[in-house]
DRENVONU-825880 format. One record per residue (C-alpha): x, y negated, z; residue in three letters. Coordinates in steps of 0.1 Angstrom, whole numbers, plus 2048, in hexadecimal, padded with zeros to 3 digits. Layout:
# residues N
pt c1->X | c2->Y | c3->Z | r->ala
...
//
This chain:
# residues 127
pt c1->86C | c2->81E | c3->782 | r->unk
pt c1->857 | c2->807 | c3->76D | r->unk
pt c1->845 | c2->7E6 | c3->77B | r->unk
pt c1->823 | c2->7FA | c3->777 | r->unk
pt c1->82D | c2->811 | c3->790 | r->unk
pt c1->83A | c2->7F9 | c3->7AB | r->unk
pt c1->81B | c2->7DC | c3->7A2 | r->unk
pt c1->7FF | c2->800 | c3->7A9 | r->unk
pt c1->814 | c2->807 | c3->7CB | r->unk
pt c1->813 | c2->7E3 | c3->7D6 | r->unk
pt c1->7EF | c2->7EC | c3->7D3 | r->unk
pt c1->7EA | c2->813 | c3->7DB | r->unk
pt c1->801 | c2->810 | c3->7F7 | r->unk
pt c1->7F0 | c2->7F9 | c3->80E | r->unk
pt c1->7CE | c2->808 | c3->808 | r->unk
pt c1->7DF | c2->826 | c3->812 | r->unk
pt c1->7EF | c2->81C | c3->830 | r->unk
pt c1->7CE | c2->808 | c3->83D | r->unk
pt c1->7BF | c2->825 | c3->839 | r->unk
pt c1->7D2 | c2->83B | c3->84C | r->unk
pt c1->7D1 | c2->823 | c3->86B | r->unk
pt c1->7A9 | c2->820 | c3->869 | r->unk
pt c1->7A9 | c2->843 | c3->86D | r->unk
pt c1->7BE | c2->843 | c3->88D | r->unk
pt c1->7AC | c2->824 | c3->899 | r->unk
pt c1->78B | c2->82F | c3->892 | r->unk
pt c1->788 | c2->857 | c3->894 | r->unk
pt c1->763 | c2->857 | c3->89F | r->unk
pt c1->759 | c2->842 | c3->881 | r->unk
pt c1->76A | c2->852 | c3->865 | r->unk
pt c1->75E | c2->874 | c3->872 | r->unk
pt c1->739 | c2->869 | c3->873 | r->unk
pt c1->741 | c2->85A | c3->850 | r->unk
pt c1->74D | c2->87B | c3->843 | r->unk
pt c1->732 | c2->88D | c3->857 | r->unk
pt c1->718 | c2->87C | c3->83F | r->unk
pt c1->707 | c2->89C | c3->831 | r->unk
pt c1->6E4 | c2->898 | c3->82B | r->unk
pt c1->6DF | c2->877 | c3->83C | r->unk
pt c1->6FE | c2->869 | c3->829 | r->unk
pt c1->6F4 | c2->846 | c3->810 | r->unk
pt c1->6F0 | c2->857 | c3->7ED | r->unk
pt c1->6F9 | c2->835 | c3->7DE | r->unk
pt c1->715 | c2->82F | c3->7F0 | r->unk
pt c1->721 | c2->853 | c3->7ED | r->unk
pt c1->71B | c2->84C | c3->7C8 | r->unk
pt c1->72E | c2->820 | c3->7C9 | r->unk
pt c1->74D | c2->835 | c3->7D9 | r->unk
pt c1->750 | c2->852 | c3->7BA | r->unk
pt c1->74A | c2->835 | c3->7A4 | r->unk
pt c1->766 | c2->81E | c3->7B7 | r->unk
pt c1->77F | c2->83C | c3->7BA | r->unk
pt c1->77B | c2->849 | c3->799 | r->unk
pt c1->780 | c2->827 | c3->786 | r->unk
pt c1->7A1 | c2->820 | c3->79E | r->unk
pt c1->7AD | c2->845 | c3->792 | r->unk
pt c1->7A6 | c2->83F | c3->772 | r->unk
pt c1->7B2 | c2->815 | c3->773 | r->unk
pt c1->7D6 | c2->829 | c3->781 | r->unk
pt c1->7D6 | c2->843 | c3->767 | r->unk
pt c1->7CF | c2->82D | c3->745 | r->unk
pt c1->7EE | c2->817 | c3->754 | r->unk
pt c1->805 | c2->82B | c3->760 | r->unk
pt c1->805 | c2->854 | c3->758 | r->unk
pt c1->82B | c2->856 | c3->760 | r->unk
pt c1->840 | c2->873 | c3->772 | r->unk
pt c1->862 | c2->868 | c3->76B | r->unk
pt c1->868 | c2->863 | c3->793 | r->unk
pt c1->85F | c2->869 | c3->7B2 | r->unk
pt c1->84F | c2->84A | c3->7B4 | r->unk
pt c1->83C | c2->84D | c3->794 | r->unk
pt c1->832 | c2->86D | c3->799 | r->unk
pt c1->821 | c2->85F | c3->7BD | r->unk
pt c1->80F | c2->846 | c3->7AD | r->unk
pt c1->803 | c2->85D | c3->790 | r->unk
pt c1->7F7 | c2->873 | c3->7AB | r->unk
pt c1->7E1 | c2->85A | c3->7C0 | r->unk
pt c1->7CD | c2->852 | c3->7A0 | r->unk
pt c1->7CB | c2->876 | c3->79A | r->unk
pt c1->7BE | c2->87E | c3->7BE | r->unk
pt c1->7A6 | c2->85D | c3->7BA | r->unk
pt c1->799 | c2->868 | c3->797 | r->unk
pt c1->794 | c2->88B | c3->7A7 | r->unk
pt c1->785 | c2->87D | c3->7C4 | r->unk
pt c1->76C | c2->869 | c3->7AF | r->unk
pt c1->763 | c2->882 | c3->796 | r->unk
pt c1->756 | c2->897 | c3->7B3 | r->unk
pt c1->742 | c2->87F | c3->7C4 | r->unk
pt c1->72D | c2->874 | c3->7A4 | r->unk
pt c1->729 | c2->898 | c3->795 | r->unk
pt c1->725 | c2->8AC | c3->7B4 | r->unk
pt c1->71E | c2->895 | c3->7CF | r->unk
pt c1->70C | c2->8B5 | c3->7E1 | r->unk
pt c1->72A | c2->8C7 | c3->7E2 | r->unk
pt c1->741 | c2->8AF | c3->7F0 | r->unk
pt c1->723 | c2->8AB | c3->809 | r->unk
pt c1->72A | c2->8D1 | c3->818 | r->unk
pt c1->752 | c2->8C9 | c3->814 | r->unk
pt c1->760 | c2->8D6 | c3->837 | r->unk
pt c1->758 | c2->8BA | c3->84D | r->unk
pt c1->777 | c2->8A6 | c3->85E | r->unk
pt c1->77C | c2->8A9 | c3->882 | r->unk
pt c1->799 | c2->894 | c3->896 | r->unk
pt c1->7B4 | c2->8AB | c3->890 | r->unk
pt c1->7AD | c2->8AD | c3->866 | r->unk
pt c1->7AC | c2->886 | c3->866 | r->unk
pt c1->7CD | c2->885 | c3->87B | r->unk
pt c1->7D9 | c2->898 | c3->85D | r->unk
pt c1->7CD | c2->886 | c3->844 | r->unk
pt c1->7D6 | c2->863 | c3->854 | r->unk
pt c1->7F8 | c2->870 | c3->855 | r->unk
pt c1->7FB | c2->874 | c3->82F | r->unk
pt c1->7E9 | c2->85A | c3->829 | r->unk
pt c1->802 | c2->842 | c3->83F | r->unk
pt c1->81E | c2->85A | c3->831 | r->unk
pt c1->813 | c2->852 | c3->80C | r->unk
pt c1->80B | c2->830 | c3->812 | r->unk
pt c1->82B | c2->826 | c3->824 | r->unk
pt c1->83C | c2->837 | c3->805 | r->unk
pt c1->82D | c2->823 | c3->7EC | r->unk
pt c1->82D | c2->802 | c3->7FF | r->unk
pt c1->854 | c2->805 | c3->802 | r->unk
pt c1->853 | c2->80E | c3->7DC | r->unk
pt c1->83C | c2->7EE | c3->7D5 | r->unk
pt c1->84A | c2->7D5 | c3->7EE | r->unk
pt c1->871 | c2->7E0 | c3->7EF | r->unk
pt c1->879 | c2->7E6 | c3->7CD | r->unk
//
């Protein structure tokens, strides 16, 4: 496992994990905030592709590496940002009429958030 990979989960994993929390703390918020549709800020919408797909791509330039489980996480979470990105500056509409989350999709997805998150933070901060 190189330094790159443990220096991005001291970073990713955190993030990840806070995350996750916030969206057991705060259901009624983040639904609201997925919710958006046609009321949602279009230059906000458009500040979060532009801050997800420069983290994705920050990750990928540094560290494209599958050699481990580890790496392989990593490489994957600037994938999914980069992905994430992408859509929100090219089709902002469509990610607009995604499926919208109710309490029981965000208890999913704070799971693997905190699941992914707690991975990467013991990868960071244990190795």
């Amino acid at each position: 496992m190189s330094d790159m990979t443990e220096f991005i989960a001291m970073l990713a994993g955190p993030y990840l994990l806070v995350t996750g929390i916030g969206f057991l703390v705060s259901p009624a918020f983040y639904e609201k905030a997925v919710a958006g549709g046609e009321d949602a800020d279009r230059v906000a919408l458009n500040l979060s592709g532009a801050v997800h797909f420069l983290a994705g791509l920050l990750i990928l330039v540094q560290h494209f590496r599958w050699g481990s489980p580890a790496e392989a996480v990593v490489t994957l979470v600037g994938v999914g940002a980069l992905l994430k990105g992408t859509a929100l500056i090219v089709v902002p509409e469509l990610t607009l009429k995604s499926p919208k989350a109710s309490r029981a999709g965000l208890r999913v997805s704070a799971a693997a958030f905190l699941l992914v998150g707690g991975y990467l933070a013991y990868v960071g901060f244990a190795a």
